[in-house]
C-alpha positions in Angstrom: -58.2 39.2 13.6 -60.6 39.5 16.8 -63.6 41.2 14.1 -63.2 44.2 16.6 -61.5 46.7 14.8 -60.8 48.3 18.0 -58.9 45.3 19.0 -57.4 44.5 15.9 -55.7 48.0 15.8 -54.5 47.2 19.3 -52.9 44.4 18.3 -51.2 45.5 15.4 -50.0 48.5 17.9 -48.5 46.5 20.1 -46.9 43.8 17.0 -45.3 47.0 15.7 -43.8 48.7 18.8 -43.0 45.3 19.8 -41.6 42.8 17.4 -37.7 41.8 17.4 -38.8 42.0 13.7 -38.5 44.7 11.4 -42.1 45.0 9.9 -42.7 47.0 6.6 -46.3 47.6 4.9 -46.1 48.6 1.4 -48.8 50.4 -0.5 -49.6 49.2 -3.7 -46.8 51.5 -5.6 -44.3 49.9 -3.0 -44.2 52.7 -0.9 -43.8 52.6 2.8 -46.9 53.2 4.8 -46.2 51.4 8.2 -43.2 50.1 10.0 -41.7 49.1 13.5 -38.5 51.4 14.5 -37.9 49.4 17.0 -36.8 46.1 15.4 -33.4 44.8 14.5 -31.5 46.0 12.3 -34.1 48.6 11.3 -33.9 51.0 14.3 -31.5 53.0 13.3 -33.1 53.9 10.2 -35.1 57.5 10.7 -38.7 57.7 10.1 -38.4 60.4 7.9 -36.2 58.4 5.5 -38.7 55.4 5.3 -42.0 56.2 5.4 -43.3 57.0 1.7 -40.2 55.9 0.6 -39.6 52.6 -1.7 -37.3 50.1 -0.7 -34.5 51.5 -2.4 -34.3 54.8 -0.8 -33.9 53.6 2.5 -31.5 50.3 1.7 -28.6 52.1 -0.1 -25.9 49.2 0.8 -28.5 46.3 -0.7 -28.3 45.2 -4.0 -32.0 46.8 -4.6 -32.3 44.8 -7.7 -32.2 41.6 -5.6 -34.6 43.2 -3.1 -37.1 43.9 -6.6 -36.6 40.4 -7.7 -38.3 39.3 -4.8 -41.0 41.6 -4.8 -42.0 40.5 -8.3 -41.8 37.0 -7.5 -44.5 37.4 -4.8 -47.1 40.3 -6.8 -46.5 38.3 -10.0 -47.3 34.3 -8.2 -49.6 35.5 -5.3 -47.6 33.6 -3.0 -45.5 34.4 0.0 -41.7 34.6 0.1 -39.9 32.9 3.4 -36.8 33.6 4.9 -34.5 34.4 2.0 -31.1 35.7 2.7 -29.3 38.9 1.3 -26.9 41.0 2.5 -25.5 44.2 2.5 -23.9 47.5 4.0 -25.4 49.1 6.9 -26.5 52.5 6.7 -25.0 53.2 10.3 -22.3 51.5 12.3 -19.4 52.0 10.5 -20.5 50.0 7.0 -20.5 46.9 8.9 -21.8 44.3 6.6 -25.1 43.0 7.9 -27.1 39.3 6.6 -30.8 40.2 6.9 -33.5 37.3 5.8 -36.5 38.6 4.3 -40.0 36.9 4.1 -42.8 38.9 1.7 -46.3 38.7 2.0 -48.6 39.9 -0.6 -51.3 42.2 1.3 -54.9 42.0 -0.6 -56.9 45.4 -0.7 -60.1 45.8 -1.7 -62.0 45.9 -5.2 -59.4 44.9 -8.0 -56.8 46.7 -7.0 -52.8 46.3 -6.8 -52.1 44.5 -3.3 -49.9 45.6 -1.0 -46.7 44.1 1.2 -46.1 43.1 4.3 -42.4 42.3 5.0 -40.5 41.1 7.4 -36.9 41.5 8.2 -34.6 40.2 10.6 -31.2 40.5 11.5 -29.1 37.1 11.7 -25.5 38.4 10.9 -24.1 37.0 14.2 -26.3 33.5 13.5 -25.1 34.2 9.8 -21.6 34.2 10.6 -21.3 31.4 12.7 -22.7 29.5 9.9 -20.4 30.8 7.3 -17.5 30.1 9.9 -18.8 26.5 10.1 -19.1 26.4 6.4 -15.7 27.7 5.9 -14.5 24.8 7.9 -16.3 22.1 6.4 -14.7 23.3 3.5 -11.1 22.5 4.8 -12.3 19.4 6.0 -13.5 17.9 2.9 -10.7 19.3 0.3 -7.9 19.9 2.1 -5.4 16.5 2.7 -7.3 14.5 -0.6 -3.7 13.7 -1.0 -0.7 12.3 0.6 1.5 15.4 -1.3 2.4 18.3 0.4 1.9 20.9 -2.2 -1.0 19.9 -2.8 -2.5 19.8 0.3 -1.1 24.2 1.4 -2.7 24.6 -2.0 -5.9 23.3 -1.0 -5.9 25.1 2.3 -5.3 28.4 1.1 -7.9 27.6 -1.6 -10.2 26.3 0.6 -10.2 29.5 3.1 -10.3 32.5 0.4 -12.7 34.1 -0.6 -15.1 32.7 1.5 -12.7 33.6 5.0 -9.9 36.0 3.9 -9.0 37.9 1.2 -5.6 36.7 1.1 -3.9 33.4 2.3 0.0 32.4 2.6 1.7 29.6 3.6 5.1 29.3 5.1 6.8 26.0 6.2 10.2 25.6 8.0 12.4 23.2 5.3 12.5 20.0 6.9 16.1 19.1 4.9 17.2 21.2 7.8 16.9 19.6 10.6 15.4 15.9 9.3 12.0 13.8 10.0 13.8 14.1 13.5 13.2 17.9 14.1 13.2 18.3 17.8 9.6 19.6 19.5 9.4 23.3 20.2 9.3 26.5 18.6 12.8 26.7 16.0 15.3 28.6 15.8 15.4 32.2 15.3 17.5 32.2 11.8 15.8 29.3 10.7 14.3 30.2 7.0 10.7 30.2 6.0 10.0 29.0 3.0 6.8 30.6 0.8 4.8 27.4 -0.6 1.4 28.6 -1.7 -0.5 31.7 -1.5 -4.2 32.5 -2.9 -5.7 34.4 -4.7 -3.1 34.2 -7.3 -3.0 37.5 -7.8 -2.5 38.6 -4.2 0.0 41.3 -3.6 1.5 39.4 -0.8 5.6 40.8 -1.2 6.9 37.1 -2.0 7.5 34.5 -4.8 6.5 31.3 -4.2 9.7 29.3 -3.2 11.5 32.1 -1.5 12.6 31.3 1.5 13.9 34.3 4.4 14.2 34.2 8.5 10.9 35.9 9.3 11.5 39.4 10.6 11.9 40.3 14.1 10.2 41.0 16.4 6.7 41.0 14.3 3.5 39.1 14.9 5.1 36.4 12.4 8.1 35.5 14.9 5.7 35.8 17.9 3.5 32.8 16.7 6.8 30.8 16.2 8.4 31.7 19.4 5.0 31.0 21.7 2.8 29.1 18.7 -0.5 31.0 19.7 -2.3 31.9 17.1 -3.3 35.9 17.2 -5.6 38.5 15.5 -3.6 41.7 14.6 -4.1 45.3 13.2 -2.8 46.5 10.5 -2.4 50.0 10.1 0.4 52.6 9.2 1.3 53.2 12.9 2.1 49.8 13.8 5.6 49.8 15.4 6.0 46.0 14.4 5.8 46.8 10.6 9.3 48.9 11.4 10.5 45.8 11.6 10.7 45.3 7.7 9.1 48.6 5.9 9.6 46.8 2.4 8.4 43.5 2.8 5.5 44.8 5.0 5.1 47.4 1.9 2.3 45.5 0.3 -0.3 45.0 3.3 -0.8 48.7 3.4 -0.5 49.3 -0.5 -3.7 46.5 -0.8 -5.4 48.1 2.3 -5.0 45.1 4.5 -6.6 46.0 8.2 -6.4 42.8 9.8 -5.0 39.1 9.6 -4.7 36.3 11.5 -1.0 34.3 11.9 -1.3 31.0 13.2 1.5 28.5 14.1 0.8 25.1 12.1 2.3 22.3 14.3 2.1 18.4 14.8 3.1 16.5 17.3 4.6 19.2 19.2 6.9 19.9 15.9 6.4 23.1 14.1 5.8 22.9 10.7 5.5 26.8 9.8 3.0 29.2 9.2 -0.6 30.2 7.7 -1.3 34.1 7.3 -4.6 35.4 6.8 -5.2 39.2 5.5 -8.6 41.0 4.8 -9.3 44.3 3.2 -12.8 43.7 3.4 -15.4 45.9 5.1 -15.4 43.7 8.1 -12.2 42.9 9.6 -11.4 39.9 11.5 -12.6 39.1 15.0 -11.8 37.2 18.4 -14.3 34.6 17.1 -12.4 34.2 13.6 -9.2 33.0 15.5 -10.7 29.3 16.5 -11.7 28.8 12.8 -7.9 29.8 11.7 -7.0 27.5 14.5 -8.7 25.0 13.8 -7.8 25.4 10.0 -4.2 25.1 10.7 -4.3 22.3 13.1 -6.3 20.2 10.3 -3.6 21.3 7.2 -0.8 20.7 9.8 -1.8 16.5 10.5 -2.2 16.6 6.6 1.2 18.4 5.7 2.8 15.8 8.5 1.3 13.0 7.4 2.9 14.1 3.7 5.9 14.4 5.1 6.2 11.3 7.3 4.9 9.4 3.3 7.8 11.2 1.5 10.3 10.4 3.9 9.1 6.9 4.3 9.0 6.8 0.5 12.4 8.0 -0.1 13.6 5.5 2.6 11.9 2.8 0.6 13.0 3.9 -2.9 16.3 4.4 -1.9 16.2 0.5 0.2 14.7 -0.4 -3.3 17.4 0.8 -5.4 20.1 -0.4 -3.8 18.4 -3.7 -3.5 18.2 -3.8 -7.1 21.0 -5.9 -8.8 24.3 -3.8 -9.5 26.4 -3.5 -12.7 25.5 -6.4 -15.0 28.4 -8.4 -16.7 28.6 -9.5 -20.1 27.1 -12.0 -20.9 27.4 -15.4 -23.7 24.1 -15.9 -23.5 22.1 -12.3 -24.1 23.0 -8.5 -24.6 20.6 -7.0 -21.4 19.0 -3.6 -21.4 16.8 -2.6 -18.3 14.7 0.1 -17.2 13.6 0.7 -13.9 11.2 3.1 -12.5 10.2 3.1 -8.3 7.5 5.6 -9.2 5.5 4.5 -5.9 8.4 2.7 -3.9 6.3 -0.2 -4.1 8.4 -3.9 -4.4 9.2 -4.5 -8.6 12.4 -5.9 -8.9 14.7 -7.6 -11.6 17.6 -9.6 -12.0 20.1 -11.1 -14.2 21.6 -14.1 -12.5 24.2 -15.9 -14.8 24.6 -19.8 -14.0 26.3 -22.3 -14.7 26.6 -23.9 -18.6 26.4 -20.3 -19.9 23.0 -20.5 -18.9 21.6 -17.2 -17.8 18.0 -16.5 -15.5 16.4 -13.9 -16.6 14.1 -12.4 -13.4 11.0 -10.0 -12.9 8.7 -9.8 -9.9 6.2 -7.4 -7.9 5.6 -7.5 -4.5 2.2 -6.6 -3.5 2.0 -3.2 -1.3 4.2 0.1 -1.1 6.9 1.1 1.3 9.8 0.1 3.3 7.5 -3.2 3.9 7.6 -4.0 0.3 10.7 -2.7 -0.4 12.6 -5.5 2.6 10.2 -8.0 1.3 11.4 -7.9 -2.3 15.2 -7.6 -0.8 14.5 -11.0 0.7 12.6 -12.6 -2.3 15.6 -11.2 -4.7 17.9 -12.7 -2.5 16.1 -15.8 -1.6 15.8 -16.5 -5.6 19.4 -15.9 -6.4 20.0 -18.3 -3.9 17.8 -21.1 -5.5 19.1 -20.5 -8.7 22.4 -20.6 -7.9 22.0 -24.6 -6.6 20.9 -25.0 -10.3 17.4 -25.8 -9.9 14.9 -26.6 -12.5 12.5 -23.5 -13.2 9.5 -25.3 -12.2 11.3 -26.6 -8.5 12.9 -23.4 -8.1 9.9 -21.3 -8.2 8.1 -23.9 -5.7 10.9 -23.5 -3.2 10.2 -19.6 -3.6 6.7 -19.8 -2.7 7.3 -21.6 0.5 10.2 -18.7 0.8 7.3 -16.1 0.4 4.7 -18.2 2.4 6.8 -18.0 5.9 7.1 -14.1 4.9 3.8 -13.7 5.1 3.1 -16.0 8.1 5.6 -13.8 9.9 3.9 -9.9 9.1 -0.1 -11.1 6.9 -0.8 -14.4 8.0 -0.8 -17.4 5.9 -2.0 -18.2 2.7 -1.4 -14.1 1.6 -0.5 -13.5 -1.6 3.2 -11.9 -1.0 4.3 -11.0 -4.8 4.4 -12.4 -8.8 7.5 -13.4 -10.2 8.1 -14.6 -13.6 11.2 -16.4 -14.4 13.5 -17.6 -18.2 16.5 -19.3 -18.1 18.2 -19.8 -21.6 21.1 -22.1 -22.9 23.3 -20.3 -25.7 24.3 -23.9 -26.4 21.0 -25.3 -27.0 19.5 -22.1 -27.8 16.3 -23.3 -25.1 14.5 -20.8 -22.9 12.7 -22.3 -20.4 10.4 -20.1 -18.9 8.0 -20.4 -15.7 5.8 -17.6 -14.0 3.9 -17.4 -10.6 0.9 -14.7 -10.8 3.1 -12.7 -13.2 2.4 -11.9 -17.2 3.9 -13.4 -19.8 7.4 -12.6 -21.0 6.7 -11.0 -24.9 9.1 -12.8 -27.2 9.7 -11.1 -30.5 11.3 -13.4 -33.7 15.0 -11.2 -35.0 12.6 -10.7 -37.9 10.1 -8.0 -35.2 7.5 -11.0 -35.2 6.0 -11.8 -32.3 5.8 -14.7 -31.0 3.0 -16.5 -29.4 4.2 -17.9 -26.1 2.1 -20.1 -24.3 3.4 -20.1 -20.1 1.0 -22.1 -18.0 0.3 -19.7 -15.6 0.7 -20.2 -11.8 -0.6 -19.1 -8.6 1.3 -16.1 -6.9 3.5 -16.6 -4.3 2.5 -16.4 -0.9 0.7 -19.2 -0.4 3.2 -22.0 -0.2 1.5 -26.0 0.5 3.8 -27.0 -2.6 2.3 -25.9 -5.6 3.7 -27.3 -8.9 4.6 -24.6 -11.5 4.0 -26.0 -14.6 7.3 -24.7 -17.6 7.3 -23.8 -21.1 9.7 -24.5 -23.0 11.1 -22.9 -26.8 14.2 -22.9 -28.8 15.2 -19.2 -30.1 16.8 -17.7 -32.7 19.5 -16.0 -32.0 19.0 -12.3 -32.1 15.7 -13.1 -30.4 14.4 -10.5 -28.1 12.8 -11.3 -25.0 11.1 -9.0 -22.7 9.8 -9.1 -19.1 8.6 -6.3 -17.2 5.9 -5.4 -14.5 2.2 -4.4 -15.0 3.3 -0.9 -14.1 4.6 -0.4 -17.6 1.7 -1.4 -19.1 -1.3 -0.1 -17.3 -0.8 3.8 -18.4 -3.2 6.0 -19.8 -6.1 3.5 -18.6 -4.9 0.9 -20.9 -5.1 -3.1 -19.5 -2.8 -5.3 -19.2 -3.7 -7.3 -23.0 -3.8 -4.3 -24.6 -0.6 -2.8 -23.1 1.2 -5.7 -23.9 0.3 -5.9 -28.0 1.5 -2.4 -27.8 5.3 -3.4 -26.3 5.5 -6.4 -28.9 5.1 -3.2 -31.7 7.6 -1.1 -30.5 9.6 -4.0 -29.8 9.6 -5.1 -33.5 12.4 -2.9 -34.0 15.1 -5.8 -32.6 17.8 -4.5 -34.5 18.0 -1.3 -32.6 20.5 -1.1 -29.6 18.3 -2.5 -26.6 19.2 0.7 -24.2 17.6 2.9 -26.9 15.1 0.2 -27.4 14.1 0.5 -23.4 14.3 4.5 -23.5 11.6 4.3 -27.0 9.5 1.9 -24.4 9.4 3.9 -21.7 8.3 6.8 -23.9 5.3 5.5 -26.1 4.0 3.4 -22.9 4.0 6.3 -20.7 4.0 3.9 -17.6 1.8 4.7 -14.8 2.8 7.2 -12.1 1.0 5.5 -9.6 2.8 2.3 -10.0 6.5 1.0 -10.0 7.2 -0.1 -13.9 10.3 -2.7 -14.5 11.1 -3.3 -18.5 14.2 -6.2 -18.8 15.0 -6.6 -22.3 17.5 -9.4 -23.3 18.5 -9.8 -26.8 19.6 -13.8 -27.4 23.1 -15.2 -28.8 24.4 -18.5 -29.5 27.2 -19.9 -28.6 29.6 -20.9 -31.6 29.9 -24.4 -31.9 33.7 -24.1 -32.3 33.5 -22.9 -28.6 32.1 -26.1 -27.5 33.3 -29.7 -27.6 31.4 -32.7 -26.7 32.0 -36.5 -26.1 30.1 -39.2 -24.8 32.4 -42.4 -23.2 31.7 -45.8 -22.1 31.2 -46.0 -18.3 34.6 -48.1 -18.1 37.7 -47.0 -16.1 39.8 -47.3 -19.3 38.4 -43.9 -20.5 39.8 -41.9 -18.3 43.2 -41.2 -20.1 41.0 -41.0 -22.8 39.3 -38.2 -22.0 42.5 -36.5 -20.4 44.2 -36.9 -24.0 40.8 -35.7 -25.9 40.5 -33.0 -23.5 44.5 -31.9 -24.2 44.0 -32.4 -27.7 40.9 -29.7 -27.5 43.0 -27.1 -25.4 45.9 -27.3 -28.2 43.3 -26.3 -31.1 42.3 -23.8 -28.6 45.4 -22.4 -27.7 44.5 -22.8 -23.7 47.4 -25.3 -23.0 48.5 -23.7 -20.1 45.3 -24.9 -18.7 45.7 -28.3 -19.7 47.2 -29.6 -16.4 45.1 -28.2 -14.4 42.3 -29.1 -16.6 43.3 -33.2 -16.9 43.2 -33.2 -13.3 39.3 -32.4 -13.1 38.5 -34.1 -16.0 40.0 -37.3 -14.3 38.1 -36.7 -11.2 35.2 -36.1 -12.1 35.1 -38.7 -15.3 36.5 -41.4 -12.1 33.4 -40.3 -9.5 30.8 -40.6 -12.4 32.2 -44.0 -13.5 32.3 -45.3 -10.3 29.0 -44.1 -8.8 26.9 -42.9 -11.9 24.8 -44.9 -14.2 25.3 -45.4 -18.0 27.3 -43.5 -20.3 29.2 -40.7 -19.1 29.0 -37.1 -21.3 31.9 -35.2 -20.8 31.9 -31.6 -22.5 34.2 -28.6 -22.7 32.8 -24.9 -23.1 35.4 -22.4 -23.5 33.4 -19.0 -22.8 35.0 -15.5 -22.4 38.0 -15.9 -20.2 37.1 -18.9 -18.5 36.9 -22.9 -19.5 33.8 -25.1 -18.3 33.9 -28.3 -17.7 30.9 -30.7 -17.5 30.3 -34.3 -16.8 27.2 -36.2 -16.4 25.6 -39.7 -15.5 22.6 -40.9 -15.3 22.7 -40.9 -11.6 20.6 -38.6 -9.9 22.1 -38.6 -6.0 24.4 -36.0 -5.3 28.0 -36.1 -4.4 29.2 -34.5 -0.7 32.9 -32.8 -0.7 35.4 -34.5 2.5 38.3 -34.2 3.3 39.7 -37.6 3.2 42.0 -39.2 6.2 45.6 -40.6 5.4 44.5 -44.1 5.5 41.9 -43.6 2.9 42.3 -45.1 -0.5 40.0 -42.2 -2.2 37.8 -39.9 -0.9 39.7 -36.9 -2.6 37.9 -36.2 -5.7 35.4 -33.6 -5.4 37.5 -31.6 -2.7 40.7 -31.4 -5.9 37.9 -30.3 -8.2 36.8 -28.0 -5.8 40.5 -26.4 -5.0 41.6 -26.2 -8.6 38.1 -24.7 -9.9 37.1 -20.6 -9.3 33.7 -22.2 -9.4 31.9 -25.8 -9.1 28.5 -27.2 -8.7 25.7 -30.0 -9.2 23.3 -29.6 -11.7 20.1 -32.1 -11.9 18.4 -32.8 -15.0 15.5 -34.5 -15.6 17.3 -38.0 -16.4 20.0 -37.3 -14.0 23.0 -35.3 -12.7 25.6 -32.9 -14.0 28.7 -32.0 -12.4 30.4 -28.8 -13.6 33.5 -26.9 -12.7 34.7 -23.4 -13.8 38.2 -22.0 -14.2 39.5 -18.6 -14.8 41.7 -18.3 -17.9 44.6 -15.6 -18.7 46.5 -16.1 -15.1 44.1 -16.6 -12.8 44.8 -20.8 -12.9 44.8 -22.0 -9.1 48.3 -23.5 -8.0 48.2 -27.0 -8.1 50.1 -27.6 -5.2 47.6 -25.8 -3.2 45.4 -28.6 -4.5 47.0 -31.2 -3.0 47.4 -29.2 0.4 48.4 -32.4 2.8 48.5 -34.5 0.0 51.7 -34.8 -2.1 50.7 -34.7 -6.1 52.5 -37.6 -7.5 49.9 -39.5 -5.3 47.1 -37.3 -6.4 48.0 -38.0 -10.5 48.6 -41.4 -9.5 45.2 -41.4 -7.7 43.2 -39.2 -10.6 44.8 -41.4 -13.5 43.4 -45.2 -13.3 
């Protein structure tokens, strides 16, 4: 102070009658000695009520136990107390709720005495409440939209906005199976149904069920903010004409003592979504400068309940584009009993397949395209596809997954640029005759083989890079003969990763329940998909094939000397074999291939010519090979030409033919149906006339 106690009294005068502040000097038995009417939030307050009062007396809408905690803290430590916040009732003004922040001072007197207080309180509930709006939207900003689901993200929003804004919270949203992702902009229609999808606090009285779904009444604030979608602040109270409108449903505002709300239109895009209600019963009722946070509020949830929607409806595009890429009914098979499982949990690109070839050979198919969506979803269409193809040419594993990676490298060259990895693919092709499974994968785990005794067996598949990049990579096969009653499983890592597990673990787990290879595979796929509790976040694919052999009654077998004088021999081993097989309606039909093809491998092929005979559920193979590896080319021969016409009679008197390349060289096989379905053989000869065709066949 100046030392003048003249002056100093001066200045406290003028501190006291001037200061915004309201100043408070406490005795030491926390009485009131001194204060200044005049500041904020303390002018109202009558002299008579504060001076040689305590705190209490004059603070009645304070938690005074808060007010004593601070008073201790600062006589029991000596040291002052800054700008700590409470609040509390007024006094005056209606019980408006006021946020005062209070520093204490400890006030030293002399001798050994008790000090006294100084303290200083002012008013900051408008500065207050502008923070709290801003904290209230901060709030919706961080937690509301964490996820790309809908429910989620109104149950966030209406968690995120009470207590802290509103008392109560609802959220209505037009059904968008109405009118489809392609609702036109603009408010909707006046009948259209609101449906109630979250609400908070869960207690709230707020008239309706979650799910419940009702035109909102007319005319009420609710239509109004549909019809113009402006948000507006309205009073509640029993006079109201708009709550005519609906006395029963309106019932429960005025039951909880609901004064105000705020309805805001939720919109995106210029598309309405619905609506978010917000009710107080609270001492202060909303105000003009609570509509921009509700505004703002809504126009956050709405980009967040659109950009759910516009993921769901891509999703369901992609899951249903993804199912109905997936292969359809899957026949019967020789060669395996198949059981599949497939789950599109995230519409990302698994697929399968169960592509029978030629021989009574069968491929057995898994891959994943990396990503999610409709993306994915067209890619793995075009890889399914693209692979059928290859395997129908009857290419070896290791070739045929080479030609797929240059497949998947000018996918991604056309959408991610080269060199991306596209998708994993693993791939088994088994012979029922030779009981081999040849088996080749790109990126992709392991199939799990299990023994008919539920051992597993160790399987070692070299494994390759995933497709995608192309530049010719060489897949490297494995190849193992199975028992018959074998189990083989592929699948995806979706299956495998749940619960946290990896990949290793998950798949010791599947050889386990797998052990049980007695038990009918669809059961088998169901007990899988159970006690793996696949991952939700992840498409899952489980193929199960269970392996047979073919009898060796069913197949006959010769090997003949590359010398034209075999052919009637094989026509007269090959009608001998039909008789013990009862098929000799198919034996003319049958000589004539035989003939040709036994001629163009004699005549072009090297070595000794293997002809064999598999007769396989309602249709008869045939299959000759030479150790030639160049391929024959069907055309149709001229008039004048002396042959020319082998491979185009196979091809008319077959339901089915094809080149097969081995390792050592070339395979030509042809399939007919059996039981009526023979082809005429006069349609074979077509501007031919037959006697020249068996004089042509026959050597």
């Amino acid at each position: 102070m100046t030392g003048d106690p003249d002056g100093d009294t001066a200045v406290l005068n003028a501190l006291f009658a001037n200061s915004p502040q309201g100043l408070f000097v406490f005795d030491p038995e926390l009485r009131v000695v001194r204060y200044n009417p005049t500041g904020r939030g303390v002018r109202d307050l009558p002299a008579e009520d504060v001076l040689g009062h305590g705190i209490e007396d004059f603070s009645p809408g304070f938690d005074t136990t808060e007010l004593r905690a601070l008073i201790d803290e600062v006589l029991a430590t000596g040291d002052p107390v800054r700008g700590r916040l409470v609040r509390g009732r007024s006094s005056s003004g209606g019980h408006r709720m006021l946020a005062l922040e209070v520093s204490l001072f400890p006030l030293p007197v002399p001798g050994d005495g008790r000090p006294g207080l100084v303290g200083v309180v002012e008013d900051v509930t408008e500065r207050q409440a502008d923070a709290d709006r801003l904290a209230v939207l901060s709030a919706v900003h961080a937690h509301v939209g964490s996820t790309l689901e809908e429910r989620t993200t109104v149950d966030e929003l209406v968690r995120a906005l009470v207590p802290a804004f509103a008392d109560a919270a609802t959220v209505d949203l037009l059904d968008d199976s109405v009118a489809g992702p392609a609702r036109p902009p603009g408010p909707p229609a006046p009948d259209e149904p609101l449906r109630r999808v979250a609400f908070a606090p869960p207690t709230a009285d707020v008239g309706r069920r979650l799910g419940d779904s009702r035109r909102p009444p007319y005319p009420t604030p609710y239509s109004q903010a549909l019809n113009d979608l402006r948000a507006r602040l309205v009073r509640v109270s029993a006079g109201e004409p708009w709550l005519s409108a609906d006395p029963d449903g309106f019932a429960p505002l005025l039951r909880t003592g609901v004064h105000s709300m705020i309805v805001a239109p939720l919109t995106a895009r210029d598309t309405v979504l619905g609506l978010l209600t917000l009710y107080r019963h609270r001492t202060d009722p909303f105000e003009d400068a609570d509509l921009d946070v509700a505004r703002q509020a809504a126009f956050t949830a709405s980009v967040h309940i659109d950009n759910a929607r516009s993921y769901r409806h891509e999703r369901t595009v992609a899951t249903a584009l993804q199912r109905a890429l997936q292969p359809g009914e899957i026949p019967e098979l020789s060669a395996v009993e198949t059981a599949h499982v497939y789950l599109p949990e995230s519409a990302g690109g698994d697929w399968f397949d169960v592509v029978p070839l030629s021989g009574t050979r069968v491929a057995l198919v898994v891959g994943d395209v990396v990503g999610h969506g409709i993306e994915a979803a067209a890619t793995m269409g075009q890889l399914r596809l693209a692979l059928r193809t290859l395997a129908l040419q009857d290419l070896e594993t290791d070739e045929l997954l080479t030609r797929l990676d240059e497949v998947a490298a000018q996918l991604a060259d056309a959408s991610k640029g080269p060199g991306t990895e596209v998708a994993t693919c693993a791939v088994s092709v088994y012979n029922p005759v030779s009981r081999h499974c040849t088996m080749v994968r790109a990126g992709h785990p392991a199939p799990v083989v299990v023994d008919p005794d539920g051992s597993p067996r160790a399987v070692d598949v070299p494994q390759g890079p995933p497709l995608g990049a192309g530049g010719g990579h060489v897949y490297t096969p494995a190849l193992v003969e199975l028992e018959p009653g074998s189990l083989l499983a592929h699948y995806t890592n979706g299956l495998l990763t749940g619960d946290g597990r990896d990949p290793a673990s998950g798949a010791r787990r599947l050889e386990h329940i797998l052990a049980s290879t007695t038990r009918p595979l669809q059961e088998l796929c169901d007990t899988a998909v159970y006690r793996m509790a696949p991952s939700r976040a992840d498409d899952a694919v489980l193929l199960l094939a269970r392996t047979h052999a073919l009898p060796a009654e069913r197949v006959a077998d010769w090997t003949l000397p590359s010398d034209a004088s075999v052919v009637s021999t094989a026509r007269r081993l090959v009608d001998r074999q039909l008789a013990a097989w009862r098929l000799d309606e198919a034996a003319f039909t049958t000589g004539l291939v035989v003939s040709e093809l036994v001629t163009n491998a004699i005549r072009y092929g090297d070595g000794p010519v293997r002809l064999r005979l598999i007769h396989d559920r309602g249709r008869l193979l045939t299959e000759v090979t030479d150790a030639n590896s160049a391929s024959p080319h069907v055309r149709r021969a001229r008039e004048s030409d002396e042959g020319g016409r082998g491979l185009y009679i196979v091809m008319r008197l077959s339901t089915r033919w094809g080149v097969r390349h081995g390792r050592h060289g070339k395979t030509i096989w042809s399939e007919q149906r059996l039981g009526g379905g023979q082809p005429d053989p006069g349609a074979a000869a077509d501007a031919f006339d037959l006697a020249d065709l068996l004089e042509d066949a026959d050597p």
